[in-house]
C-alpha positions as CSV (number, residue, x, y, z in Angstrom):
1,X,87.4,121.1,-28.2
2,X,86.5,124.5,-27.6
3,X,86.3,126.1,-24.3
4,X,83.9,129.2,-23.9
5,X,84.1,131.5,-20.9
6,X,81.0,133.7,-19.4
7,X,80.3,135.1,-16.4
8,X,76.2,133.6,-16.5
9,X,75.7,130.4,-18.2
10,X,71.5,129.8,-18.1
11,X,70.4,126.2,-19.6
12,X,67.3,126.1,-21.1
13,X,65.5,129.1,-23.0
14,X,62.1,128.6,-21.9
15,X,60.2,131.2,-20.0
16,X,62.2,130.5,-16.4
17,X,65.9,130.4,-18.2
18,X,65.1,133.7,-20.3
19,X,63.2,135.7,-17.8
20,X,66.8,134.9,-15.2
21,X,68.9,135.7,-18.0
22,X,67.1,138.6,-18.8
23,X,66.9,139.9,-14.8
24,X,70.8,138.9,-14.3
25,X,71.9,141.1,-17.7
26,X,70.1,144.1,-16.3
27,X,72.0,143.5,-12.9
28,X,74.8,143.4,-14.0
29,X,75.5,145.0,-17.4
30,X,78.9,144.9,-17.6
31,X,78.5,140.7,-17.2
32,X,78.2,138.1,-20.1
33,X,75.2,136.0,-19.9
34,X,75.5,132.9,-22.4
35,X,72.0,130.9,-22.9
36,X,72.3,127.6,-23.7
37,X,69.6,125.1,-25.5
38,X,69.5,121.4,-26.5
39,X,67.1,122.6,-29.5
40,X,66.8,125.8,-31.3
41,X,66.3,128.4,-28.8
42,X,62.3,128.9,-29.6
43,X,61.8,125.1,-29.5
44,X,61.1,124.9,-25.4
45,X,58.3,123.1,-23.3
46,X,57.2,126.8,-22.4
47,X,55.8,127.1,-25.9
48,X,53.6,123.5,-25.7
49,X,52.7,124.8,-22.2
50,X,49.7,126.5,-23.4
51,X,47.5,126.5,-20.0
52,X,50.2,127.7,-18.3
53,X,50.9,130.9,-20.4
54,X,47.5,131.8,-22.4
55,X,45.4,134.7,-20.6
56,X,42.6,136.7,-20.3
57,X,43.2,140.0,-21.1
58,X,40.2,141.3,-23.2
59,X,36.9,141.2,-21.8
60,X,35.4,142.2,-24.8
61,X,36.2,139.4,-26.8
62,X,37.4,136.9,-24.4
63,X,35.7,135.1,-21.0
64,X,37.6,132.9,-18.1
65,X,34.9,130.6,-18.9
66,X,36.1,130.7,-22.7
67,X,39.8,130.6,-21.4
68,X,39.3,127.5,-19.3
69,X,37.6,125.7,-22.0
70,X,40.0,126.1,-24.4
71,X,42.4,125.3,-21.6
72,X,40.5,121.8,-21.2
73,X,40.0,120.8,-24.5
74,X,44.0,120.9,-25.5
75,X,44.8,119.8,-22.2
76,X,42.8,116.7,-22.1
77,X,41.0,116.3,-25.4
78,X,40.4,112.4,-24.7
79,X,38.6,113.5,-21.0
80,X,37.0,116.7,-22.3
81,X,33.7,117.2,-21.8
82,X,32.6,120.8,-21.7
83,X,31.1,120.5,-25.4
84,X,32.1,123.8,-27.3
85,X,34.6,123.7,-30.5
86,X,36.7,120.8,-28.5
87,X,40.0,121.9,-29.9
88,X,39.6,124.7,-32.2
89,X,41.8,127.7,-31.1
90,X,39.3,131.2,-30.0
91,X,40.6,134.4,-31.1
């Protein structure tokens, strides 16, 4: 077996594990930060979390009304009833 040594060690690399390794390399530069994964290191819960990460942030082409039925209809697509395109991803 082979031992590793590092001065961070962050488990998981979904948004809360990289945004702490990221704060904690910047603190302290001279440290090593090691992140670790189960998966491949894009393959995390943050990623299926769509709700949780998807924003408005163009008023021109987007709405919160838009946002929050897209948000609903992937969420809960058996409980959905808002009507719309029930699914189908908005630019």
């Amino acid at each position: 077996m082979n031992a590793m040594q590092t001065d961070f060690l962050v488990v998981g690399s979904g948004i809360a594990g990289l945004t702490y390794a990221l704060k904690v390399a910047n603190r302290f530069p001279d440290k090593q930060v090691l992140v670790m994964t189960k998966a491949a290191a894009d393959e995390t819960n943050t990623k299926y979390a769509q709700g949780g990460v998807a924003v408005v942030n163009d008023l021109e082409k987007d709405s919160f009304e838009k946002h929050i039925e897209d948000t609903y209809s992937r969420r809960w697509p058996l409980q959905y009833t808002g009507g719309g395109d029930s699914g189908k991803r908005r630019p």
